[in-house]
C-alpha positions, -999 to +999 in steps of 0.1 A: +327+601-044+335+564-038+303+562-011+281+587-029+285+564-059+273+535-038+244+553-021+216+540-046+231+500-051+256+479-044+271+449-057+289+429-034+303+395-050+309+380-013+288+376+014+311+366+047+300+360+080+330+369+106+335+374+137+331+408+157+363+408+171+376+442+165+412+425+153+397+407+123+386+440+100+372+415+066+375+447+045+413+450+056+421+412+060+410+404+023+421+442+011+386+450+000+369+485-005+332+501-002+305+480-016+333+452-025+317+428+003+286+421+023+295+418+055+280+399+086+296+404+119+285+389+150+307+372+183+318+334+171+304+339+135+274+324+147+247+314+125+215+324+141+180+341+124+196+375+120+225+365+106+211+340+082+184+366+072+213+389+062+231+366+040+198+356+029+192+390+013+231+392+001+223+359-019+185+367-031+188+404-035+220+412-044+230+383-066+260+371-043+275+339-057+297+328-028+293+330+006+325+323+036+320+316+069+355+329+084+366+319+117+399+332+132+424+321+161+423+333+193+379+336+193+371+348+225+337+338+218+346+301+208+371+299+234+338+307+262+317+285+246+341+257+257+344+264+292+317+248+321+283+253+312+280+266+350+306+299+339+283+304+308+255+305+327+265+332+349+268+355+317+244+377+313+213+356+294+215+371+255+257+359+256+253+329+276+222+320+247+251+330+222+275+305+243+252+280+243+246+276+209+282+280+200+293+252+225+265+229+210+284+228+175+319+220+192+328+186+201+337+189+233+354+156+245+372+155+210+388+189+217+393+181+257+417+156+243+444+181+231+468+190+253+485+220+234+462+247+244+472+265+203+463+233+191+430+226+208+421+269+201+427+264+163+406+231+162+376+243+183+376+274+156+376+250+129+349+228+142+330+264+151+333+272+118+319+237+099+291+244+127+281+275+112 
């Protein structure tokens, strides 16, 4: 009843942009239901045409007044774009463009000066997530 009810409109007072990592559900992390959020989900939370067109139309369309970026530990995503530009480029080309543009919103010889590999994880997703 719940999804027929939704069917015609919804009315989402959050627009988040998360990543697609399958361990980071944002309906389950913030305890949300059908229709309770508009949800973005792409590798790294990256902020690229489609996904700003999407919370484009969240904010325009369907009135959303707040909009998160969320980032979470352990990105795979983030964690790539770090690594030697020569291992990104032997991705295939639609990730390694994703890499790339991730890696270009990190500061690299900031983060290459943390020696606790948690540490320097948890920062790089920070600084990902001020990128976006």
């Amino acid at each position: 009843f719940e999804r027929r009810a939704l069917i015609s409109k919804q009315f989402p007072s959050v627009a988040i942009l998360g990543c697609a990592d399958s361990r980071v559900p944002v309906e389950i992390v913030f305890d949300q239901g059908l229709g309770d959020i508009f949800v973005v989900r792409v590798a790294g939370n990256a902020l690229d045409a489609a996904t700003t067109g999407s919370l484009q139309y969240a904010v325009h369309h369907l009135n959303v007044k707040v909009v998160i970026i969320m980032g979470h530990e352990a990105c795979g995503a983030v964690k790539a774009a770090g690594l030697p530009i020569e291992a990104i480029e032997g991705e295939p080309k639609a990730l390694a463009t994703c890499l790339k543009a991730l890696r270009n919103g990190l500061d690299l010889d900031r983060l290459d000066n943390i020696r606790d590999p948690r540490a320097r994880d948890r920062e790089s997703v920070v600084e990902n997530v001020y990128a976006q």
